[in-house]
N, C-alpha and C positions, 0 to 999 in steps of 0.2 A: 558585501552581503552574499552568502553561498546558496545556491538554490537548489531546489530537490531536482533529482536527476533519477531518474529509473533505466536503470542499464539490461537489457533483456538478453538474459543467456545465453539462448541460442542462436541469435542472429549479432550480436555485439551491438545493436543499435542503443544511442540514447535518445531517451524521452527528456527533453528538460524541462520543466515549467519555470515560467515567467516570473514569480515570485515565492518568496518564503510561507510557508504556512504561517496565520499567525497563532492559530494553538495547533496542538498535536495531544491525540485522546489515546491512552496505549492502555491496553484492558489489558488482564490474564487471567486464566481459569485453572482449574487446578486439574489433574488426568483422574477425575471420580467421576461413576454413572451410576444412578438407583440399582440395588442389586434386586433382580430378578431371579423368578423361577419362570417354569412353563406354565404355570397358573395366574403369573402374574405377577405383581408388586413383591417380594419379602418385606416383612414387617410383622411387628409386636404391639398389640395394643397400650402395653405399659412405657412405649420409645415414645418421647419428643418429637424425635426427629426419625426418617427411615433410613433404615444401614443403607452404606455406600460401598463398594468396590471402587480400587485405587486401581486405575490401571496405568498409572507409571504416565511421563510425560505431562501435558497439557496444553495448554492455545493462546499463544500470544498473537493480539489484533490490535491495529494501527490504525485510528482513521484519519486519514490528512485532508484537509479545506485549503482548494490551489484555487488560487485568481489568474484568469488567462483573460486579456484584456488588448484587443488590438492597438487601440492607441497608446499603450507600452512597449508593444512589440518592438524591438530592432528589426528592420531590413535592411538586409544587407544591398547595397547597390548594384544594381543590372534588376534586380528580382524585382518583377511585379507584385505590388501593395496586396496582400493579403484582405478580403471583403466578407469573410463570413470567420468570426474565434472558433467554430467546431472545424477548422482546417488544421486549426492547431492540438484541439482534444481529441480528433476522431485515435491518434495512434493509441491514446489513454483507455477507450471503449472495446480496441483491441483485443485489448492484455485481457478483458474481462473472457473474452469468447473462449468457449474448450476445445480449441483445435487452435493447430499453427502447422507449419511445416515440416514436423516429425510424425504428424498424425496422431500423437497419441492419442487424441481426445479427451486433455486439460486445458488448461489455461498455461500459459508459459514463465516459466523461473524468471522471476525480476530481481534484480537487488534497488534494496531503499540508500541512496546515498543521497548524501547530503551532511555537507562541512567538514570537519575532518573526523566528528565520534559518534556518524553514524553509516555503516554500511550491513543492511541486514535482507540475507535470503528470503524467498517470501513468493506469493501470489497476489495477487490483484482478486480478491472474491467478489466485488461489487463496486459499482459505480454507480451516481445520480449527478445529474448535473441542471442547474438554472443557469438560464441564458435571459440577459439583461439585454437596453441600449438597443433596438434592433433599427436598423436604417428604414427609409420610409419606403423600401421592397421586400422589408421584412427581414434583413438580415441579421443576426444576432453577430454584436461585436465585445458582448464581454461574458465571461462564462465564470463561475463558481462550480468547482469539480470536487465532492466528495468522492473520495475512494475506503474501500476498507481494503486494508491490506492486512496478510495473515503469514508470518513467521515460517517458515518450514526450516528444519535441519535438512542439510545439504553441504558438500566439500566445496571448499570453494578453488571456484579455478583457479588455471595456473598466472591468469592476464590480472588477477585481482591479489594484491600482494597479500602474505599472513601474516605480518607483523602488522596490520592494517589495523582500525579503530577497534573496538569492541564488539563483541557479537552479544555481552549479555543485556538483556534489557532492563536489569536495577540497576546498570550502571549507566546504561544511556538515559534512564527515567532521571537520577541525578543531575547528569551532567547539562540536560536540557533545561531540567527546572533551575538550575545554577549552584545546585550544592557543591558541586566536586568543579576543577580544574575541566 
């Protein structure tokens, strides 16, 4: 079983989570916004609908549901047992913050991989997480992590092969649902 791995740009670090999502929700929107004047809305009393301006592009969003679950966890030996699952979410709440070590004041370039037909550019926009199971000092040992993750165009480096899976998402929509190879 392959598991989702968020690999973050600028530090090469990976994130792995402990199991496979078991749905994945992938939206897209089309690059139109209400067309406007300075007065406000445009539009025609006789339109259905209000015109739109096309402005090229649009937004693909990803939301994944990870189970991160101590008592699944592997430890490796020598390493003290791990007592609280947000030891293992906190680097996930990370990716959300808009600063990192470049300073720029975003959130940081991740790629979504996971198996071998999906490896896709993108940011981390948002995170919620419940925390289940907690020990009788209150510790929470199993976590359910929605993320919504958002698509960006971007070159891909040079550590991340280009003969590599697919980048478009009708054909990752396929190949997850099982229509294609």
């Amino acid at each position: 079983m392959e598991k989702v791995i968020l690999l973050v740009e600028h530090t090469g670090d990976q994130i792995r989570c402990l199991m496979n999502p078991e749905r994945l929700e992938i939206r897209r929107s089309a690059g139109v916004v209400p067309r406007h004047s300075r007065s406000g809305l445009i539009g025609q009393s006789d339109l259905s609908d209000d015109p739109v301006l096309y402005t090229g592009g649009g937004r693909t969003e990803i939301v994944l549901e990870l189970l991160f679950d101590l008592s699944l966890h592997y430890q490796p030996l020598g390493t003290p047992p791990l007592d609280d699952v947000r030891q293992l979410t906190r680097p996930l709440w990370g990716l959300v913050e808009n600063r990192h070590e470049s300073g720029r004041g975003r959130p940081p370039l991740v790629r979504l991989l996971w198996g071998t037909g999906c490896n896709i550019p993108g940011i981390i926009s948002a995170a919620a997480e419940r925390l289940e199971q907690f020990t009788p000092d209150g510790r929470p040992r199993r976590s359910w992590l929605r993320l919504r993750f958002l698509r960006v165009n971007d070159v891909e480096p040079e550590s991340v092969p280009a003969t590599g899976p697919p980048q478009d998402m009708e054909a990752l929509s396929r190949r997850l649902m099982g229509f294609t190879p």
